[in-house]
N, C-alpha and C positions, 0 to 999 in steps of 0.2 A: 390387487387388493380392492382398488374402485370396484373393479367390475364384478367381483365378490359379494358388495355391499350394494351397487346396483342391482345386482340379481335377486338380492335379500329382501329388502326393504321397497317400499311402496309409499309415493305421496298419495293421501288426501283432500282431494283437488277441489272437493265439492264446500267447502266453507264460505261465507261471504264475512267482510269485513272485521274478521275473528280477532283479528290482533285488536282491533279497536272497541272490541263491545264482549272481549272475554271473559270480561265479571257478569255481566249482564246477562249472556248466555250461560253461565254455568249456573248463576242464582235461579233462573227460569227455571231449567232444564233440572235440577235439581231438586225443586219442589215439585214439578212435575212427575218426574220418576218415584220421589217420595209418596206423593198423592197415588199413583198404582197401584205404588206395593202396598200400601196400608187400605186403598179401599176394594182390593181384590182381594187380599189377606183376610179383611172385616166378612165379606161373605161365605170364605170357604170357610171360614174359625164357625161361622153362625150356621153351616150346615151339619158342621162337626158335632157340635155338641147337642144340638136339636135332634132327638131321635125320629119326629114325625118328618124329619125332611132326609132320611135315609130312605130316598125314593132313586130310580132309577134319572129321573129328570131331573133331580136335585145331585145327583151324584155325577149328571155331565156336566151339569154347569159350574158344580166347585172342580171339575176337572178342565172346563175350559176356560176358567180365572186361575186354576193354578199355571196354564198354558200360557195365556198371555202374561204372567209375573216371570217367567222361564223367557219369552220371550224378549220381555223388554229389557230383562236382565244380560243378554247377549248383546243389546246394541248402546243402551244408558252409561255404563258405566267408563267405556270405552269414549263416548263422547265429551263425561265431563273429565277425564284426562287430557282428548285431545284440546278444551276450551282454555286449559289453564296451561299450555304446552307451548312450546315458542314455534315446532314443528308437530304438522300433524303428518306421522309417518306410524306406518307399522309393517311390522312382516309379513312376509307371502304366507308361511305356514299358521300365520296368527289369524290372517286374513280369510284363507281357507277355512280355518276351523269356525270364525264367524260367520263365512258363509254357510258351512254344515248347519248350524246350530238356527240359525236362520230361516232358512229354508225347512228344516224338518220339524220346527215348533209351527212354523207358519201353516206346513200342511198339513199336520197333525187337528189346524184349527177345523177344516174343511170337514176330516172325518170325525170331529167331534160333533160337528153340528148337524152330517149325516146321522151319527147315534140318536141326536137328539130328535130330529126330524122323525126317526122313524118309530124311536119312543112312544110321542105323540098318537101317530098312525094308529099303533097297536091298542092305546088309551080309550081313544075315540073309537076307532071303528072295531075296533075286537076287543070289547073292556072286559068280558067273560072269561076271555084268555089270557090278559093284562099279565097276572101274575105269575102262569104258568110260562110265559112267551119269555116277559123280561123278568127273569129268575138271575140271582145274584152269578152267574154262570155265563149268562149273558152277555149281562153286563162288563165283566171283566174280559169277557173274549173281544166285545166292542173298545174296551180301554186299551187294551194292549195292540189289536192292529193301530187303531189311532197311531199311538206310536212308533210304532215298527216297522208297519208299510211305508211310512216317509223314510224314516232311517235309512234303510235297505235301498231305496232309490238316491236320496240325496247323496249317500254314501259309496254310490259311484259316479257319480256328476265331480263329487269330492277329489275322488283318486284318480280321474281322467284330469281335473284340470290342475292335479298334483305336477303330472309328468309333464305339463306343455311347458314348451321356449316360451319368456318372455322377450317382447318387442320394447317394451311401451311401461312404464314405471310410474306413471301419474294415473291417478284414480278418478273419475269423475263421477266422485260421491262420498260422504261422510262417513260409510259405513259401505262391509263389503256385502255386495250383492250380486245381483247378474252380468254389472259393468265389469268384473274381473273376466270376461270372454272376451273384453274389447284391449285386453292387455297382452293376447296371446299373439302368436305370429302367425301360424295359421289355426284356425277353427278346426275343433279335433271333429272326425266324423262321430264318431263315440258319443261325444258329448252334444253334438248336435242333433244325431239321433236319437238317443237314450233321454234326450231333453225331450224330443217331443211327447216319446212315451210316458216319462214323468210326470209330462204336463196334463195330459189325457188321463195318468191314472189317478194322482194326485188331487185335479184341481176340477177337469170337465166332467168325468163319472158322477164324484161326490155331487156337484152342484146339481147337474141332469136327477139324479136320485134325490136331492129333495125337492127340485122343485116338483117331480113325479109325483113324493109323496105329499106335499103339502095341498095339492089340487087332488088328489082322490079326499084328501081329508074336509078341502072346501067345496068340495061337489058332493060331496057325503051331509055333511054342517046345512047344504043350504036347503037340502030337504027336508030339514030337521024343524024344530022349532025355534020361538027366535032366543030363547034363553040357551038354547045348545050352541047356536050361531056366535051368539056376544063372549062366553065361555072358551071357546073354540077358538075364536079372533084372538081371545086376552093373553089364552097360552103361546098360540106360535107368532104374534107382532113383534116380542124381542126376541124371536130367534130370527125371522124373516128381515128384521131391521140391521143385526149382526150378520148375517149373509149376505146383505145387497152392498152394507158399506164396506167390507171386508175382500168381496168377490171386485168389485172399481178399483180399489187403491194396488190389489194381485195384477189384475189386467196390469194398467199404467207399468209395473212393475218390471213384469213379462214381455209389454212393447215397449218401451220406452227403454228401461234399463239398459237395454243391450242395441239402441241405434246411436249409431258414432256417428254425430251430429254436432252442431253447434247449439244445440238446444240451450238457453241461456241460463245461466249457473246458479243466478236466484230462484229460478221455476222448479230448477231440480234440487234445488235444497227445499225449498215449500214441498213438492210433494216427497221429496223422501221422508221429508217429517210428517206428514200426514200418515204416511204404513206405520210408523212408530209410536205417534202419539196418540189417536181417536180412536182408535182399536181398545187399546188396551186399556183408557183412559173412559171409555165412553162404556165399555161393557159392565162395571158393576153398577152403572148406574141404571144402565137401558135394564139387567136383573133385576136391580135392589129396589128399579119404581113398580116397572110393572108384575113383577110376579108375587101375587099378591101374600102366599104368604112367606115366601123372603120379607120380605116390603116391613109385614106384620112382626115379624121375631126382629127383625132390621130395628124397628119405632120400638120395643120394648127393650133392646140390648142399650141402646142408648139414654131410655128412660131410668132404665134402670142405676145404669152408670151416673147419671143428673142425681139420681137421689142420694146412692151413698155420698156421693162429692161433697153435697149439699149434708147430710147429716156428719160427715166427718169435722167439715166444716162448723159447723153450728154448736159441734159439743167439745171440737179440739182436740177427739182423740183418737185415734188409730185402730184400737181392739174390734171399734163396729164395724170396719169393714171383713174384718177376720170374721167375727159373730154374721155378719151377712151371709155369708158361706157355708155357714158349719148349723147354724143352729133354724128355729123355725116358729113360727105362731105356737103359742101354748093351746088356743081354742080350737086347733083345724091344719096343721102343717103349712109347709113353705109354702103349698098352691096359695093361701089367703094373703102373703104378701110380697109385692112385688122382689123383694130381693131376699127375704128367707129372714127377716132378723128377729129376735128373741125382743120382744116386747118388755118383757120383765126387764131385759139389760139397758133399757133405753133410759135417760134420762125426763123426770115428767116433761118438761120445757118439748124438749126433742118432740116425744108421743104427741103433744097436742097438735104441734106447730106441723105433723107430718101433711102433706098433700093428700087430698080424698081421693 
């Protein structure tokens, strides 16, 4: 029966001082994980409803904050169970399927920012063809390998290191990753193999392909003039900035994960949290500042939000936020005010005391 339950289950080995600072960790980790979901949710909601950002560029990027809220949702939820846990143990098969899911959001990020990368290209250097090139057809052929081609590869990485003997029952790491290859007894050729091709198809193509295309597009730009140049910079800096941090913390990943070493257990809890937290934590920001008109619908969603609060507030009663919605300036329709409200419904006090 031990050995049953040995074979089953897996320690957790990557924690520092957990039992002693397990509130502390999950209150962090906690707001942290909240702060993602809600400020990656805020951009994709704000591409949604904006029909001028039903753009091919606007459509990878609510696709690669939907990516990182998928992703951080495979490894968050799992940690602030194990923070309030007296053991942090979980299952092989549990563990696997976190590694799947892991793994093929991660590389899914890669071919989205190839999509995005070459979006771009088409923009700038074939704008004549823009439309015709990235037609909603395209588009959806780029969304779906994103996803697929990871699947398809991770999901034999999966089922090779389904069938291996374990040796080895302690995990050195928070969360399952590449360290589940240092639990096997021997190294399947399979997945050592099939790794490398992963790795090459997954991770080196994509990156090799944007950095291809971002240098035709800046040896293109610098012939240009300089308002095409500044233009050109402002688009691809948060995607080049989400690539470079993204492609560091993969590497570390890729070498480090998998040496069976004494690498010291606070370094590898610091960067495992690093894959998990600045990625996904940093990307609607590196969006929401620089792309300028995210950035623009971003200051009016929230402007807008201030006002009604603020008039709900002021008159004490509920209906004007309904009437926000539904109704619109009697002189000139909704475009004349910021949230659509019926003038006539408003209170005089309200009307005057409104913000210009």
């Amino acid at each position: 029966m031990d050995e049953v339950l040995n074979a089953t289950y897996l320690t957790l080995d990557g924690y520092v001082e957990v039992n002693k600072y397990r509130y502390v960790y999950f209150f962090i980790f906690f707001i942290l994980y909240s702060l993602i979901i809600c400020s990656n949710s805020t951009i994709v909601y704000i591409i949604w409803i904006h029909k001028n950002l039903h753009e091919p560029m606007y459509t990878f990027i609510a696709a690669l904050l939907l990516n990182c809220v998928l992703y951080s949702t495979t490894v968050y939820p799992k940690l602030l169970i194990d923070f309030l846990s007296e053991r942090q143990v979980t299952t092989y098969s549990a563990c696997l399927l976190q590694f799947f899911m892991f793994y093929t959001l991660g590389s899914s990020e890669f071919f989205l920012l190839a999509a995005m990368a070459y979006d771009r290209y088409v923009a700038i250097c074939k704008p004549l063809q823009y439309q015709t090139i990235m037609s909603k057809t395209t588009v959806s052929i780029f969304l779906a390998v994103a996803w697929l081609v990871p699947v398809c590869h991770i999901a034999v990485l999966t089922a090779g290191s389904a069938e291996a003997t374990l040796c080895n029952f302690n995990l050195k790491g928070i969360f399952c990753n590449n360290a589940v290859y240092t639990l096997q007894c021997v190294k399947s050729r399979l997945i050592t193999v099939f790794g490398v091709v992963a790795l090459i198809d997954l991770v080196i193509l994509p990156m090799l392909f944007i950095v291809f295309t971002y240098s035709n597009i800046f040896i293109l730009t610098y012939q240009s003039c300089k308002d095409v140049r500044k233009k050109a910079l402002e688009t691809c800096l948060p995607h080049l900035l989400v690539l470079f941090s993204f492609s560091c913390l993969s590497i570390y990943d890729v070498s480090i994960a998998r040496v069976e070493s004494d690498f010291p257990k606070t370094a590898r809890l610091i960067m495992a949290l690093q894959i998990v937290l600045y990625h996904p934590l940093l990307n609607p920001f590196i969006y929401g500042l620089k792309m300028k008109e995210i950035s623009k619908q971003l200051k009016r969603f929230f402007y807008h939000a201030k006002i009604i609060s603020w008039v709900t507030t002021t008159t004490g009663t509920n209906h004007l936020v309904v009437a926000a919605q539904y109704s619109s300036f009697s002189n000139g329709g909704a475009e004349h005010c910021p949230f659509g409200l019926n003038v006539s419904n408003l209170p005089r006090n309200a009307v005057e005391a409104l913000p210009e």
